[in-house]
Structure formats: structure tokens, C-alpha cells
C-alpha positions, 0 to 999 in steps of 0.5 A: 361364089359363097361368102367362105369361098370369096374369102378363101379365094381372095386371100390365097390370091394376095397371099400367092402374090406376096409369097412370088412377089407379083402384084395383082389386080385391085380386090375392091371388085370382087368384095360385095358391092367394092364400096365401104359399106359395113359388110365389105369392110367385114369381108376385107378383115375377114381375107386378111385373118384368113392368112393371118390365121394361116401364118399362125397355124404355120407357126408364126407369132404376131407380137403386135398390130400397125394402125392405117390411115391416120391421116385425116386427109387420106380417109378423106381420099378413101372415102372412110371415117376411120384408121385400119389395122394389121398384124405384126409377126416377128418375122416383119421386124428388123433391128435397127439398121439391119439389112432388109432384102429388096428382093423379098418386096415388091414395091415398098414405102417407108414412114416414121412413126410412134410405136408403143409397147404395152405392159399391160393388157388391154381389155376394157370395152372403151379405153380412155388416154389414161389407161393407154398411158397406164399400160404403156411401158415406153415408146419408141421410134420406128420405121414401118416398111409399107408394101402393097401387093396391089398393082401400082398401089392402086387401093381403096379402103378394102384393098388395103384391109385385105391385104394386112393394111400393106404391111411388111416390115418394121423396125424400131429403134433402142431408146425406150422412153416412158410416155411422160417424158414425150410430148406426143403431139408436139415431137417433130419428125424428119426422115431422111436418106444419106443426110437428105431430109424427105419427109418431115412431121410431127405427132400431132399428124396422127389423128391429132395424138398418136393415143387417139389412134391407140385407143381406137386400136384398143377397144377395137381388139377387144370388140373383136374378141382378140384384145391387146396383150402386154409385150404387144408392139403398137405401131400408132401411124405415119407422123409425115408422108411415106416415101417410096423406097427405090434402091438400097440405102438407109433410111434414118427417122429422127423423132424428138425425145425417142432418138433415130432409128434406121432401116437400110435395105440391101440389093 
């Protein structure tokens, strides 16, 4: 199978099983050697512009992109020494409490995090804190809804990659607050379902600071010829453990300084 082809064919694969709703056996496999070497990792991003491409075509709008595997100990799980990242179209993003149908995932986490939205364009070959903060017109809380179309989430690095770094659905919440009045290494996190707390955090989880992910991201998109744009949502990474979603309910993150956000899933 030629390498156009291996990429056609794998991503109508994970886009079949998302649009019914099936899981499938792992990609890893059928990437080259399945490893993490240069060109798997080309060939992972590769299926997953292939459906992001598609989704545009048929008149989606990305309004942002979600960074992956910010904790160290995951990469360290994986095998990788970097983060990934997705597409955010605003088809995936929810109001804050707004139903979310179960019905339309397959086997769906949620995690809090830290999203930013941009002001300015991003588009120098290597970024610095200054020039996140710069472009940054506020944070917000968020809740990232995970899904994986992988059987059992039974993923590797390209897996993931493949498949929009297991994205589905965000929320964020409506208290924007301008960088300098957030510590964003020290603000603590918990998410909690019905008053229970299930996962707690802060953001120094995600890479140390949420702009070390922000940064990676940035000159990433540049390298790759589509670099962030102003009115652009960042969601930089999970600030604490993700949590199986099993039944419908409203999950509610706390962040220090950005308030509370909620993403409540209906049967």
C-alpha cells in the first residue's frame, strides 16, 4: 500500500468509527514500523489532516487546537519526549453547562485545563513566554472532553496523533482573565461530579507551565505552515488526571482565578 493510500485508508477508518460510533483496532500497526520514529509521527499527523482537511472542505471552521500529552509521566508511558496536538472545530465546543449527548461518544474523559485565547498572531520561527503573554488576550477555565475511537483506549503515540490527539468536545467557562493577574504555575485545580472532587491539579502539571506547552504549540504551527491566528482557542493541557465519563451528570472545574466551568452530559 503506497503511503497516500495507507493514509486515505486510515483515516476513513477512524473517521467511519467516529461518525458510527464503533471503536477499532489500534493504528499503531499499520504506521510504518508502528514505533515513534520521525516518519510514523509524519505519517500519524498526516491521517489526521487528512479528515481535518475534510471537515473543512465540508464547511467546518477550526477555531483553535488542543495540546496532548503534557504530562511528563504519560510521555514517559508512550515512549515520546514531546506533547501532540488537534483541531478544534466549532462544532466541538459546548456552552458552559450546555447538554453534551452521550449518545454522540464513544467512550469519553474529561480533564480541566487552561485555555487561551489569542489576540495576536503567532508566526515567529521560535516563540518566547513574552510573546504568548504578549498575544494572549485572557485565559479561561476549561473542560476538554476526551474520546478515542481506539478500542479500549488501547493507544501508543501515533494512535492518538491519528486520531485528532482523542479530541471531541470542549467547554470553556465565561470569566476571561488577562495572564498577569493568573499564576499559572501555582492556580490549583479540582473537578468534581455532584459536589464529589475526582481529580485535583494545578498548573504547574502541564509541563511545569501551561506557556511551555503554548509555546511548543506555537512554533509548532508555524513549522508547519498554518501558524496561530488571533481569535484562536488554546487549550494548553490537562492540569490533573482525566476522568472516565460513564453516565450523564455535570462535571464542574474549579481553577484558582478563572472560576468554574461545567460540562454536563445528557442520556
Amino acid at each position: 500500500m503506497s503511503d497516500s493510500k495507507q493514509v486515505a485508508a486510515l483515516a476513513a477508518r477512524l473517521r467511519e468509527a467516529e461518525a458510527s460510533r464503533n471503536v477499532i483496532e489500534p493504528v499503531r500497526g499499520e504506521i510504518a514500523s508502528g514505533g515513534v520514529a520521525l516518519d510514523d509521527i509524519a505519517t500519524a499527523y498526516a491521517i489526521q489532516q487528512a479528515n481535518v482537511d475534510l471537515r473543512v472542505a465540508n464547511g467546518e471552521r477550526i477555531v483553535g487546537r488542543k495540546i496532548g500529552l503534557t504530562s511528563l509521566a504519560v510521555q514517559k508511558q508512550l515512549g515520546v519526549d514531546q506533547p501532540d496536538f488537534g483541531a478544534l472545530f466549532a462544532s466541538m465546543a459546548y456552552g458552559d453547562a450546555e447538554a453534551i449527548a452521550l449518545s454522540q461518544l464513544i467512550q469519553p474523559k474529561v480533564e480541566a485545563e487552561i485555555a487561551l485565547v489569542l489576540e495576536h498572531d503567532l508566526t515567529h520561527e521560535k516563540h518566547t513566554f513574552v510573546d504568548i503573554l504578549r498575544a494572549s488576550a485572557y485565559a479561561l477555565a476549561a473542560i476538554e472532553v476526551v474520546d478515542s475511537r481506539i478500542q479500549h483506549w488501547d493507544i501508543r503515540f501515533v494512535d492518538t496523533v491519528a486520531d485528532n490527539a482523542s479530541s471531541a468536545r470542549f467547554v470553556v467557562g465565561s470569566r476571561p482573565l488577562p495572564l498577569s493577574q493568573i499564576d499559572l504555575t501555582a492556580c490549583a485545580m479540582e473537578l468534581s461530579r455532584e459536589g464529589v472532587v475526582l481529580s485535583r491539579g494545578h498548573g504547574a502539571a502541564c509541563l511545569g507551565n501551561p506557556l511551555n506547552a503554548a509555546v511548543w504549540l506555537a512554533d509548532r504551527m508555524v513549522q508547519l505552515g498554518t501558524p496561530l491566528r488571533a481569535g484562536d482557542v488554546v487549550l494548553t493541557g490537562a492540569l490533573g488526571p482525566m476522568v472516565a465519563v460513564k453516565e450523564p451528570g455535570t462535571y464542574t472545574a474549579q481553577i484558582d482565578g478563572l472560576g468554574s466551568v461545567r460540562a454536563t452530559f445528557s442520556a
